[in-house]
Structure formats: C-alpha cells, structure tokens
C-alpha positions as CSV (number, residue, x, y, z in Angstrom):
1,X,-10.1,102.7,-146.7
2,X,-13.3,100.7,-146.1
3,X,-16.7,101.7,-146.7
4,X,-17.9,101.3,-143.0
5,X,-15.1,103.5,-142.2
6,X,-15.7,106.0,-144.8
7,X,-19.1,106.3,-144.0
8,X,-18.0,107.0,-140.2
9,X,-15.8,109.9,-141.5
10,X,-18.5,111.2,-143.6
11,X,-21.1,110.8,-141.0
12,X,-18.7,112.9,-138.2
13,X,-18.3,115.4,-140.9
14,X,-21.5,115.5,-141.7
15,X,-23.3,115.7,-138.5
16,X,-20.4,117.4,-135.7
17,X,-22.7,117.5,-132.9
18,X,-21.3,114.5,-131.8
19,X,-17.6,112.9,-131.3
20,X,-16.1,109.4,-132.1
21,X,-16.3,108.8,-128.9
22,X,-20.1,109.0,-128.5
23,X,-20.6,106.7,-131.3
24,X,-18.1,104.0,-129.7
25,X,-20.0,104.0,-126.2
26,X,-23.4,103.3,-128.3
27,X,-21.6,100.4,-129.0
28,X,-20.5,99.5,-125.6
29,X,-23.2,100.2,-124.2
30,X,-25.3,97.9,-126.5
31,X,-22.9,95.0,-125.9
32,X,-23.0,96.2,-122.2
33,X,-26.8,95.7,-122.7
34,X,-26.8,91.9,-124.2
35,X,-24.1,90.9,-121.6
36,X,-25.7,92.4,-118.6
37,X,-29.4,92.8,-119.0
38,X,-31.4,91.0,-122.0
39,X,-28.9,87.9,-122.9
40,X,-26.6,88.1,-126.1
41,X,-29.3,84.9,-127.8
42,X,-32.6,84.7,-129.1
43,X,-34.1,81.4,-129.0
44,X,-36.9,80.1,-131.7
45,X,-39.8,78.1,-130.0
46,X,-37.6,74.9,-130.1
47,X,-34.5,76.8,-128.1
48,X,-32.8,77.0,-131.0
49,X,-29.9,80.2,-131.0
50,X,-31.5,82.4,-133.8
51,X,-29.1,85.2,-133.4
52,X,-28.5,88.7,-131.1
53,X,-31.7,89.9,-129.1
54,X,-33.5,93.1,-130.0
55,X,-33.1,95.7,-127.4
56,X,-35.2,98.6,-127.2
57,X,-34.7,101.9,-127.1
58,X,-35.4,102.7,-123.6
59,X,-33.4,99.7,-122.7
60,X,-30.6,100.6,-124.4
61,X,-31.0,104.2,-122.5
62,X,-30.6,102.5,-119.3
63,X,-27.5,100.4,-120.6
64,X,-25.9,103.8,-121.4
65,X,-26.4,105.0,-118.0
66,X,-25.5,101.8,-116.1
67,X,-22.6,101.3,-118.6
68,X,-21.4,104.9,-118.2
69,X,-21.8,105.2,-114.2
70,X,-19.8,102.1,-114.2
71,X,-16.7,103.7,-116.7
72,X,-16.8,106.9,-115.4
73,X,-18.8,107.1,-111.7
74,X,-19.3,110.5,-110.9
75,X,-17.4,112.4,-113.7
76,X,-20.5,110.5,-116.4
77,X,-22.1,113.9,-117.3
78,X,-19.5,115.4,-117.2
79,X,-18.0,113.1,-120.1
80,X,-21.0,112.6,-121.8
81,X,-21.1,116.1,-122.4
82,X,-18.0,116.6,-124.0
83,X,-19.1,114.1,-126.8
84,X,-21.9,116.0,-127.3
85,X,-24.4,113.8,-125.3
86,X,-26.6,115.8,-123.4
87,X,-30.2,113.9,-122.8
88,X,-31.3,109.9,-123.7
89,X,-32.8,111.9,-126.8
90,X,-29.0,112.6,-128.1
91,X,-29.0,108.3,-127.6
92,X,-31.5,108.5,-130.0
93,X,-29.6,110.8,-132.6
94,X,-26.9,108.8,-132.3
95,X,-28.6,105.8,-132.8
96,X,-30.4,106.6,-136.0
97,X,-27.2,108.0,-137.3
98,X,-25.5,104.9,-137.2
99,X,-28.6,103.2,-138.9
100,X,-28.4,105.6,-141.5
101,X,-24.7,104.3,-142.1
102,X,-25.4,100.9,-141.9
103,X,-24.1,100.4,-138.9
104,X,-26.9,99.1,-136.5
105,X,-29.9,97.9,-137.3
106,X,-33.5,98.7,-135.8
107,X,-36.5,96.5,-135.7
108,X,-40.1,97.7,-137.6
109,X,-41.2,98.8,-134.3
110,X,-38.6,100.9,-133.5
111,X,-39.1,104.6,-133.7
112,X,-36.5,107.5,-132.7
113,X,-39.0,109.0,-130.4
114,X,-38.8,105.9,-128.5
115,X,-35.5,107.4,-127.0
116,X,-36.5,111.1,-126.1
117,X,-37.2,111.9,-122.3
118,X,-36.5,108.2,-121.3
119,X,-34.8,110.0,-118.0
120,X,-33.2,113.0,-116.7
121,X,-29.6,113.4,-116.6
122,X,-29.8,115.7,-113.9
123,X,-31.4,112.6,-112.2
124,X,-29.5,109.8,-113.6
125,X,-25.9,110.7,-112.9
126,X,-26.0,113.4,-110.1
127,X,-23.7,112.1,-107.5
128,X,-25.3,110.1,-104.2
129,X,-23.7,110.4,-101.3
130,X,-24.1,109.2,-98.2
131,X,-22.7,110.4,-94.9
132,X,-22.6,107.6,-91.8
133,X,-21.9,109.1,-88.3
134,X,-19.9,106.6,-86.0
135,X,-21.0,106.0,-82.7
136,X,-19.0,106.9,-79.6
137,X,-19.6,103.9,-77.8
C-alpha cells in the first residue's frame, strides 16, 4: 500500500468525525475552485506559469458551496451532513487534516480560523424557491 494512502487510512481511523467522502469533495471543490473562480496558474511579473494559485480559506468555503449546490442542489445539507460536515468550520478541520498528512499544502498566512463562521448553512443551502402566477389574459 502507499504511504499517501496509508496515512488516509490512519487519518479516518484516527479522526472518524468525518467520511472519505468529505475528504474527496475538499478536493473537488479545490479543483472546482482553480477551474471556476481564481484560475488553475500563477504568473511571475514576466507572465511566466509558476505553478497552481493559492486559494484562501474563505474562498475555498465558497467553492464548497458552489461546488456542492451544483452536485447535489437541494439535498447539499443534507449530504454534507452525512459526511460529517456540518459548518465552513468542519472545511477547516478537514482541511488541516489533510495538511497534517501531507496531502495539501497551506501558505504562511493561512490559519484554520480563517475557515470558521465564513457562512451559515442554514443560509447557504436552504432551498429558494420561487412561485410565478400566470396571467389570465
């Protein structure tokens, strides 16, 4: 077995708050966030490709919920919560573990707080609708 995946079965030992599952839509949701809101590239002064762009931690909270309203529309709390996922500060938790294992990386700047209260789920994923009356004309 490989070490990254080793350390994944010790980490969900380890730590069972949280599912496979949660860990593999961190991951989607940070490629969601490099193809859909920052740009996958960094460029140097001279526009020179100097590798993957940093993304924060409150935007990689809003890739999460973009990413998961998109997969799984009104049923995305609902999911979320069966992996364990319950507020932007589980991100966070999530995050760091995976960090701890090697298997993202953070910036100096970063900090795990930088993911707690970044919004609601109550807010973010309660259903919208909207209810249209046809005229009788």
């Amino acid at each position: 077995m490989t070490s990254s995946l080793q350390a994944m079965r010790d980490l969900l030992a380890e730590d069972q708050r949280y599912k496979l599952d949660a860990y593999q839509f961190i991951r989607e949701s940070l490629q969601y966030a490099h193809e859909h809101m920052i740009g996958e590239l960094a460029e140097d002064a001279s526009g020179e490709k100097t590798g993957p762009r940093h993304v924060t931690g409150q935007q990689l909270c809003e890739a999460c919920r973009l990413y998961a309203i998109e997969q799984y529309g009104y049923l995305t709390k609902m999911v979320l919560g069966k992996w364990g996922i319950k507020s932007t500060s589980d991100f966070g938790d999530l995050v760091y573990n995976l960090i701890r294992i090697e298997q993202m990386r953070k910036s100096e700047s970063d900090q795990r707080e930088d993911f707690d209260d970044v919004y609601d789920f109550e807010d973010a994923f309660e259903p919208e609708f909207e209810l249209t009356v046809k005229d009788k004309d």
